[in-house]
Structures are given as C-alpha cells and as structure tokens.
N, C-alpha and C positions, 0 to 999 in steps of 0.2 A: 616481368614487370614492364610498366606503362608508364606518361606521364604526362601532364602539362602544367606549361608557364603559362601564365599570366599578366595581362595589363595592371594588375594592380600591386604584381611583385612575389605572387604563392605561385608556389611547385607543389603539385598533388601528384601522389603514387599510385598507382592499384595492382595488384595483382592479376593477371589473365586467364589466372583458369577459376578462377571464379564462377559459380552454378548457378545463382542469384540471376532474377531477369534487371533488378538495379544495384548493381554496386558501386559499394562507396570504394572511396580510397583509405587505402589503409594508411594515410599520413597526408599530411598537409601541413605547410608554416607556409610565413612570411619569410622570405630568403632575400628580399629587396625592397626599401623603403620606396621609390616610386613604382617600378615596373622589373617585372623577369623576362627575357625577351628568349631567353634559349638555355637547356642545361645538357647534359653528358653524364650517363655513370663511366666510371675509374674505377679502373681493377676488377672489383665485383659491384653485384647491383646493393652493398650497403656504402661506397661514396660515391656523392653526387659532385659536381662543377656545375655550376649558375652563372650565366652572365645576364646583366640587365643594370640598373639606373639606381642608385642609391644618393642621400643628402651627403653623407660623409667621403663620396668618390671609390668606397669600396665596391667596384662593378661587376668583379670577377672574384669568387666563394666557394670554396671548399668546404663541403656537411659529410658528419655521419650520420645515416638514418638510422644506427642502432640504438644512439642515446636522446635523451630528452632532445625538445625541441630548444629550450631554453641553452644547453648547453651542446649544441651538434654542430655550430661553425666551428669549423675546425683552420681556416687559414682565412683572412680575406687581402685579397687583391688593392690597392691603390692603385688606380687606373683610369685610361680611359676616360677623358673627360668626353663631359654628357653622355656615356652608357655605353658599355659592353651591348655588340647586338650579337653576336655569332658566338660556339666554341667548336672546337673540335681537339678532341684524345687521340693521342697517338700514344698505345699502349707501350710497343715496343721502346719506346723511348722515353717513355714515363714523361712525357710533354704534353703540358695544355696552352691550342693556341688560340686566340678572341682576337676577334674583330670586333671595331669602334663606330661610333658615328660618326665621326670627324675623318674616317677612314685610317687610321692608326692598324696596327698588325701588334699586338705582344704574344710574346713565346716566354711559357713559364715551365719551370721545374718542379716539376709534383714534389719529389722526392726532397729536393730542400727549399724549397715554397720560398722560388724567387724568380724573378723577372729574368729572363738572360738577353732579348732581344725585344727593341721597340724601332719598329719604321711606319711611314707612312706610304700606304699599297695605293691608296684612292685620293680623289679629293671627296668623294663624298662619301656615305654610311657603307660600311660591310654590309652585304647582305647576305655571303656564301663562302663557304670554307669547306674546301675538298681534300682528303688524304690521297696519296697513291697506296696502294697495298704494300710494297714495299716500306715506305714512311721515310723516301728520301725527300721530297718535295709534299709539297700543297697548292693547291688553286686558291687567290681571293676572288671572289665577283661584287661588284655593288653595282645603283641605280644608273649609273655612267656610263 
C-alpha cells in the first residue's frame, strides 16, 4: 500500500499491485479539518497515524481503514498548536512521535493513547523526524 496527504486534510490509499493503467485508491476521507501534512501505518497497513491542522486542535489521529469512514477515528491527539507537521512509528516501542510548527516534539503511546512527553526541539516548524534502527534515539530537523 501507498499513500498521500494532502493540503486540504484527505489521506488517500491504493494499493500497488494494481494492473489498471489508472488507479483509483481504494479509500479516501477527510482525517483533518484544514490540512494533513504527514501520516504513518502502525502495526499493519489497516492503522494509520495522521498529522496535520484541524479547528478543534486534534493534529495527531489514530484511523482504522477496516471500518466505515464515518466511524475509523480511533484516538485523536490534542496538540500541537497550529498543526502537527511530521510523524514517525517506532514499532518496537509502540511510540508515535510529531513534530509541530511552533517546533514542539510530543511522544505518544499507541498502546494507551497518551501523551508521555512534550518539548520544544526548534524555534521554528519540524520538518524531519529520523529513527535509528535500534529506536534508542531520533533526529528533529526544521527550517533553522
């Protein structure tokens, strides 16, 4: 599977082996009231993690693709003021971490879908989030 965010806040899927010389995606919602700026599968490729810009401050979203669109948020984030712009999964540790615009850092736990850690990495937007293979550390980068 494949996928892209979008400026207007949709995560669209497709699948890649697909035969067709145009394929659609096999799924598509709105995961972000303004903007989705990045997302991550977890675990397997049926959850997703989204980060991007919503009215309500939920920037960072946890979906199932196996149920309705209507009911596949599965956890939303308060975060992040002005927008989640980065994520990165670190499986072995069942950790999602976002970077912000404001340059903020939060570290969440999948597993009981909560915030453990919030600092400020930058003074301006994440733009990059690196894992080591190990998943002792991470790189931020922004425009800085």
């Amino acid at each position: 599977q494949c996928g892209v965010a979008d400026g207007e806040g949709f995560l669209s899927i497709w699948q890649v082996n697909q035969t067709t010389s145009n394929p659609k995606p096999y799924l598509s919602w709105q995961c972000h009231s303004k903007t989705t700026s990045d997302f991550a599968f977890i675990t397997s490729s049926s959850l997703v993690a989204t980060s991007g810009q919503s009215n309500d401050n939920r920037n960072v979203c946890l979906w199932d693709t196996l149920v309705s669109s209507g009911n596949s948020l599965i956890h939303a984030f308060t975060c992040h003021d002005h927008g989640a712009t980065v994520l990165q999964y670190a499986p072995k540790h069942q950790l999602l971490i976002s970077g912000g615009r404001k340059g903020y850092i939060c570290v969440f736990d999948i597993r009981q879908r909560q915030i453990l850690y919030t600092f400020q990495a930058h003074e301006s937007a994440v733009k990059a989030l690196a894992l080591d293979p190990s998943e002792d550390y991470f790189v931020t980068g922004s425009a800085e």
